[in-house]
TORPA-4810 file (N, C-alpha, C, O; in nm, 3 decimals):
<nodes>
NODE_1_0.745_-0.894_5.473_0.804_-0.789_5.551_0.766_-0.804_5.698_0.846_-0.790_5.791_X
NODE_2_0.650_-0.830_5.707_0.626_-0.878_5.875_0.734_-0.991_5.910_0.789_-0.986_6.020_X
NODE_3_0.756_-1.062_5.848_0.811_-1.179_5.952_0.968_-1.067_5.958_1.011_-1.074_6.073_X
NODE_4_1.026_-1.006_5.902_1.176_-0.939_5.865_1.142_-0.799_6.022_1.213_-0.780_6.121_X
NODE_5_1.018_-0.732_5.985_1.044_-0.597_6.149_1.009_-0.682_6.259_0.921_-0.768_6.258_X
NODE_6_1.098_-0.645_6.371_1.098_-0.715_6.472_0.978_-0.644_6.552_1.002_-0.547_6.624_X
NODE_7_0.847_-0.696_6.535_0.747_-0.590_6.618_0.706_-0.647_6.751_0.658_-0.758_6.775_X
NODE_8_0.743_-0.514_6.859_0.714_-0.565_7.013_0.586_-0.614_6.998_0.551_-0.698_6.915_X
NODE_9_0.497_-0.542_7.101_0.320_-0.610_7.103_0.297_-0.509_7.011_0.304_-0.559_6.899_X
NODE_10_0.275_-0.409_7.005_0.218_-0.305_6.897_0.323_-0.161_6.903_0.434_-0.136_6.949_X
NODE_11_0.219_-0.088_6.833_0.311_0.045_6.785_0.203_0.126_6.866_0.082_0.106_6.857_X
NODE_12_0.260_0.219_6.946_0.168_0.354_7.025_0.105_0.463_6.876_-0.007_0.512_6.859_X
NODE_13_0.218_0.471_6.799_0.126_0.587_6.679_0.130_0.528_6.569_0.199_0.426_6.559_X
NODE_14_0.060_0.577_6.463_0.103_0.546_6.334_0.232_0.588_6.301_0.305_0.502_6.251_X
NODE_15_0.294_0.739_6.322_0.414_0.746_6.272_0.515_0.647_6.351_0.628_0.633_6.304_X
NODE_16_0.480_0.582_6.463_0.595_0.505_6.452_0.645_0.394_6.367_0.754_0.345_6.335_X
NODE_17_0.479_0.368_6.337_0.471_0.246_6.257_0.551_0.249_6.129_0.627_0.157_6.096_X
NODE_18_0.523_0.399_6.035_0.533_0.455_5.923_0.736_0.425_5.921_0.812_0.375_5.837_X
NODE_19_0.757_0.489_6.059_0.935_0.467_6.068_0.949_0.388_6.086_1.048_0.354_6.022_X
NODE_20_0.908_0.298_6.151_0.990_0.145_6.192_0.977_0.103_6.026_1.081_0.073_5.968_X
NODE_21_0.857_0.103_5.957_0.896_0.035_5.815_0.957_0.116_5.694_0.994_0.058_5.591_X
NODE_22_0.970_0.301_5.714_1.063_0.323_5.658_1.206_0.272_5.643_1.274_0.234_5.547_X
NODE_23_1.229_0.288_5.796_1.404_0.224_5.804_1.406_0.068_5.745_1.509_0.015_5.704_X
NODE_24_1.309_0.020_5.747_1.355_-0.158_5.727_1.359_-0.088_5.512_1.452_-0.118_5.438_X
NODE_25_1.269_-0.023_5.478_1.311_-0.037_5.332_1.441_0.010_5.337_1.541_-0.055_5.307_X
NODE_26_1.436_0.128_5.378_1.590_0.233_5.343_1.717_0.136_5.339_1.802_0.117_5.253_X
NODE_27_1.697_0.087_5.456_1.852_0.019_5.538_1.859_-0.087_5.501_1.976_-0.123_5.488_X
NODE_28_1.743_-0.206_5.460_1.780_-0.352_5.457_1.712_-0.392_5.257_1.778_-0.437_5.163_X
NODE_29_1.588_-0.357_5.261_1.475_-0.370_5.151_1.587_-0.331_5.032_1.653_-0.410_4.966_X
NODE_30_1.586_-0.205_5.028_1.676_-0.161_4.926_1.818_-0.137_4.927_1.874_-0.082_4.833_X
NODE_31_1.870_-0.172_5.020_2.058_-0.153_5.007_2.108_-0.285_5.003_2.207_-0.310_4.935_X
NODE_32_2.018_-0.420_5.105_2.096_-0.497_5.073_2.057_-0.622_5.025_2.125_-0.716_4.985_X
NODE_33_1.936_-0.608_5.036_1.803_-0.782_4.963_1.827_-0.767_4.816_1.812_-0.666_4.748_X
NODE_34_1.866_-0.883_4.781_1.897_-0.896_4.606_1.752_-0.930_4.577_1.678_-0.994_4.651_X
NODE_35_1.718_-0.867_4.434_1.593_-0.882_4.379_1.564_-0.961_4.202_1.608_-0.906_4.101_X
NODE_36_1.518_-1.037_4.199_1.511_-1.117_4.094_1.500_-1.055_3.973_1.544_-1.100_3.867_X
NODE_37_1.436_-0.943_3.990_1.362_-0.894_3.845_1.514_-0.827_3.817_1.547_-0.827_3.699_X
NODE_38_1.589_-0.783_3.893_1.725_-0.681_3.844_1.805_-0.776_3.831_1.923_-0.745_3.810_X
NODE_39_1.771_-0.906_3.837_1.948_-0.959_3.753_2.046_-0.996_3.924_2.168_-1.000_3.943_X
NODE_40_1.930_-1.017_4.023_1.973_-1.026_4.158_2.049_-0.926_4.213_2.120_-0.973_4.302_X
NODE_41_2.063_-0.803_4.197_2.112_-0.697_4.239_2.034_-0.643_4.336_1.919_-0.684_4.349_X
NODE_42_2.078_-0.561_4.405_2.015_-0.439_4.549_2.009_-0.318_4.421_2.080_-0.273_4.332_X
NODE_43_1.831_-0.294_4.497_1.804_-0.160_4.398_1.929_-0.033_4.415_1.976_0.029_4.320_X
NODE_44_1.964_-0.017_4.546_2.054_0.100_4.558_2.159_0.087_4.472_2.196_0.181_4.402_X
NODE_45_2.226_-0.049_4.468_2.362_-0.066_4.423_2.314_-0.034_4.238_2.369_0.035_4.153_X
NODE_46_2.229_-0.094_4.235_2.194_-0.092_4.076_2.190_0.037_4.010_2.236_0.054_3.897_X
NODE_47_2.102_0.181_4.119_2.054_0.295_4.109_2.228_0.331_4.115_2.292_0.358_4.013_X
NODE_48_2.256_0.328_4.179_2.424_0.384_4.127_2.539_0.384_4.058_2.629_0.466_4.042_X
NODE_49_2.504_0.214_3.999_2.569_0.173_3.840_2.500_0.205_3.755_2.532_0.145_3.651_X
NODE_50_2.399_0.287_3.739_2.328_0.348_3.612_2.357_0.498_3.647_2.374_0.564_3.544_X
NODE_51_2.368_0.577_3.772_2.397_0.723_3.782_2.552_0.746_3.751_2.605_0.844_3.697_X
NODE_52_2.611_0.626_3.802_2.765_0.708_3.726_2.834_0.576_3.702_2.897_0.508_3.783_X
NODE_53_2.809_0.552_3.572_2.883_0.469_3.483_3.023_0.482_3.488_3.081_0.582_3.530_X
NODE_54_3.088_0.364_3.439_3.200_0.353_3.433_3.269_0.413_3.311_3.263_0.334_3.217_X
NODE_55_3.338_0.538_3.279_3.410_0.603_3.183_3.460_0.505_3.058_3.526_0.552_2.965_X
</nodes>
């Protein structure tokens, strides 16, 4: 994950720190990095073919 956030020289607070690596899961980690253990799927996409199945 370090080499993926683009970090200037440092972070002034912790909460910035806390957001800059929230958004990298939210936005990139889990919507669009395929993951091995799921069958190479994005957790989001996966979390939403199990919440509403196909009829």
């Amino acid at each position: 994950m370090k080499q993926k956030i683009y970090f200037v020289d440092h972070f002034h607070t912790r909460k910035q720190a806390q957001s800059a690596i929230f958004r990298y899961i939210e936005t990139y980690y889990n919507a669009v990095r395929p993951h091995s253990g799921i069958g190479w799927k994005a957790p989001n996409g996966l979390k939403k073919f199990y919440l509403f199945p196909i009829a």
